[in-house]
N, C-alpha and C positions, 0 to 999 in steps of 0.2 A: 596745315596753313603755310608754313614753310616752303614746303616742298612745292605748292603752287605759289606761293608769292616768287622762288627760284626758279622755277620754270617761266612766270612772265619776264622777269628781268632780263633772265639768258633771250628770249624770243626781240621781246625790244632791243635791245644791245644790239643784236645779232642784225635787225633790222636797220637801228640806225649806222652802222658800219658797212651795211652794205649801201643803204640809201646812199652815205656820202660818198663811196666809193663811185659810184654810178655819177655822181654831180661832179666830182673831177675829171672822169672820164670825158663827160659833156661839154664842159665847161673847156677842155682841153682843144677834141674835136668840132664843136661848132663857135667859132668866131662871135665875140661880141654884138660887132656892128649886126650879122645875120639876126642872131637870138633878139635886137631890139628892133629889125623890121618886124618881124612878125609875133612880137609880143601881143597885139590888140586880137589878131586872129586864133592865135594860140588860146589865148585868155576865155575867147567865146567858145571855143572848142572845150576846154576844159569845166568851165562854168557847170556847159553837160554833165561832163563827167564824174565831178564830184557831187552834181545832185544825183546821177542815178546809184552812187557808188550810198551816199548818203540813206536814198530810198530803201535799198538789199538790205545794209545794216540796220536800219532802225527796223526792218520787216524782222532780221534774225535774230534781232534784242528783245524785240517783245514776244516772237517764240517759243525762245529757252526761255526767257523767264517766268512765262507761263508752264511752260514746260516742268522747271525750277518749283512752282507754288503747287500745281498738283499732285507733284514727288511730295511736296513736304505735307499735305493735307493727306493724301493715298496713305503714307509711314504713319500720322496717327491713328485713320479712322482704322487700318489695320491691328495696331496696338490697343484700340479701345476695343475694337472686337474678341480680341484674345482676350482681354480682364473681364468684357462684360461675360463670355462663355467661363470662364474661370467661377465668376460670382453665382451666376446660373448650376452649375454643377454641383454647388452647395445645398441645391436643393435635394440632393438627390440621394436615396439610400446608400449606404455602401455594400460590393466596394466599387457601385459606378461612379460614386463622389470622389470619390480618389484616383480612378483612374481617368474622368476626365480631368479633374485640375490638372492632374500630374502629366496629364497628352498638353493642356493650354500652356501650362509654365514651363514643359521643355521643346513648346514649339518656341515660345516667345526666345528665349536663351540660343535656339538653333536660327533664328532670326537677327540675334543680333550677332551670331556669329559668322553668319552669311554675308556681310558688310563687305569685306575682303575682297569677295569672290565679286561682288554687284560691282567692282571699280573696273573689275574687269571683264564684265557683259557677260559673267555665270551666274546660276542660281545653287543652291546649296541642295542635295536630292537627300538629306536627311531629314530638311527642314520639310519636302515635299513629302518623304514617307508620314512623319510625325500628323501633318494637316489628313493625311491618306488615314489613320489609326485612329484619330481624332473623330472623323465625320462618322466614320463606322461607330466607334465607341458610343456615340450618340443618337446615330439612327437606330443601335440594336437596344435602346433602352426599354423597357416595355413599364409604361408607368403603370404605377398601382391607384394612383388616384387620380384625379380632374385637375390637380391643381402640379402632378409633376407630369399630366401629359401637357399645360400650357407651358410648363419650363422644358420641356422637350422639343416644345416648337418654335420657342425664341431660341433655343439653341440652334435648332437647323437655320434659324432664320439668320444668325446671326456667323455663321458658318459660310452661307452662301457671300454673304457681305466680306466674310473674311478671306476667302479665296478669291473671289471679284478684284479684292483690293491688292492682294499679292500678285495676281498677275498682271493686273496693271503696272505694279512696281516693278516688274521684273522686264516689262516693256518697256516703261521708260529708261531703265538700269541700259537698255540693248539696244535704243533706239534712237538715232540724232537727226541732225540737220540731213538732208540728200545732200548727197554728194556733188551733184551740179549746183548747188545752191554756195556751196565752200568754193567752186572753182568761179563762179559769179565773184566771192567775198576775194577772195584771193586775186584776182583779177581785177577787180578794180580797186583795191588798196593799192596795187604795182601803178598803177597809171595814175591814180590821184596822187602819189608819190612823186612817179616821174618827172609828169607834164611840168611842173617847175621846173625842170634841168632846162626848160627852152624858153624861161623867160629872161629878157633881159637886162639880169638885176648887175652892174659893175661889180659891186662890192663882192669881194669873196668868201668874209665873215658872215653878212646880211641871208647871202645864197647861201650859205652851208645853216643859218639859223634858222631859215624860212621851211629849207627841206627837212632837219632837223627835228622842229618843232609838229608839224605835218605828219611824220613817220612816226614819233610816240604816239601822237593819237592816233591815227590807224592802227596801227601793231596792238596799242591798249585795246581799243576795240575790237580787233580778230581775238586778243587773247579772252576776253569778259566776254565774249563768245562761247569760245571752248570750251570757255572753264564750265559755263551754264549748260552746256550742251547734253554733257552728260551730267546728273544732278547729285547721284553718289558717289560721286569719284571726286578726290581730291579733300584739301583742308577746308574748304569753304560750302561742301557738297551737303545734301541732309546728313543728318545723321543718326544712329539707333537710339536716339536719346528717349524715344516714343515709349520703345519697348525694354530696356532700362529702368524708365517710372514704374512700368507696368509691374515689372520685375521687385521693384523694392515694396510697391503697394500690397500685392497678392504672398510679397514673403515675408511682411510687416504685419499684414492680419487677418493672415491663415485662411478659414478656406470659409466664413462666411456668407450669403449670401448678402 
């Protein structure tokens, strides 16, 4: 959380020192009396501009935050999957009871130690061998009765659901906005920034507070972007807290079904 709340501040800062930078410069080179002819023209000209600039951002806010919500829905139903196969394997003679729990709670552990790697758009190839051992482990069961070949088949059933959902995690862990779509974002924060440098306010406080004011909020917004864009990464990203529970549940009361 830190480390993102320092990363926005530095981006804003950095933004507004440059915004006012740019408004001195303007304010230097284009003459007052100019910047108040053409304020009314300017003014329609921009009007445009911060509705379309308006438009791209609020398309890339509700995006990632979708984006954001089925990160964090994907990291449970993944976690409930690991515990419900965990409970399932209790039904089972030994020692395939033991070796499947013991595949579900050191996938689940190799899951949340994969977190690290997810901020940085890797997957952990331990946690994929473990899922690899896991499927086997339970396709090779050969049940002896009616009622552990129905636990043999919520297991696979429950398996398919559990790899479905990890790769989607690992998609979304890899996968953001396009790239033109950030040159769009980037693109018109600078101009709905700018286009004030050309109106013609006298005051020099009022025009450094107008641009000022204008630049946090955009900059806020590219950053509550970014930050959503990728959903594991960062202090405010999901987190393995799914598979954590899952972990104290299945080590809290043992291997029940």
């Amino acid at each position: 959380m830190l480390s993102t709340a320092f990363f926005g501040g530095v981006v804003i800062l950095a933004s507004v020192l440059t915004a006012i930078a740019g408004l001195v410069v303007a304010r230097r080179r284009i003459p007052l009396p100019v910047r108040e002819r053409h304020t009314t023209a300017i003014g329609t000209i921009y009007a445009a501009v911060y509705v379309l600039f308006g438009l791209a951002a609020g398309f890339s806010l509700f995006s990632v935050w979708q984006e954001f919500q089925t990160a964090y829905k994907t990291t449970e139903a993944e976690a409930s999957s690991v515990e419900t196969i965990y409970r399932l394997g209790g039904g089972f003679p030994e020692p395939v009871r033991g070796q499947v729990q013991q595949l579900a709670e050191s996938y689940a552990r190799a899951a949340v130690e994969e977190w690290p790697l997810l901020e940085q758009a890797q997957s952990s190839p331990h946690a994929d061998t473990l899922l690899d051992e896991l499927r086997r482990g339970v396709q090779d069961i050969e049940p002896a009765t009616d009622a552990q070949g129905a636990l043999r088949t919520q297991a696979l059933e429950e398996l398919n659901e559990l790899e479905a959902a990890r790769v989607l995690r690992l998609v979304l862990a890899r996968e953001g906005l396009p790239y033109i779509l950030w040159v769009v974002l980037v693109v018109g924060g600078i101009l709905t920034v700018a286009f004030p440098y050309l109106f013609g306010i006298d005051a020099a406080w009022l025009h450094t507070a107008t641009v000022v004011g204008l630049t946090v909020l955009v900059a806020l917004i590219l950053c509550v972007i970014g930050i959503l864009d990728y959903p594991f990464g960062g202090g405010v990203g999901v987190q393995p807290e799914s598979f954590e529970v899952v972990l104290r549940e299945i080590g809290g009361n043992g291997g029940g079904p």
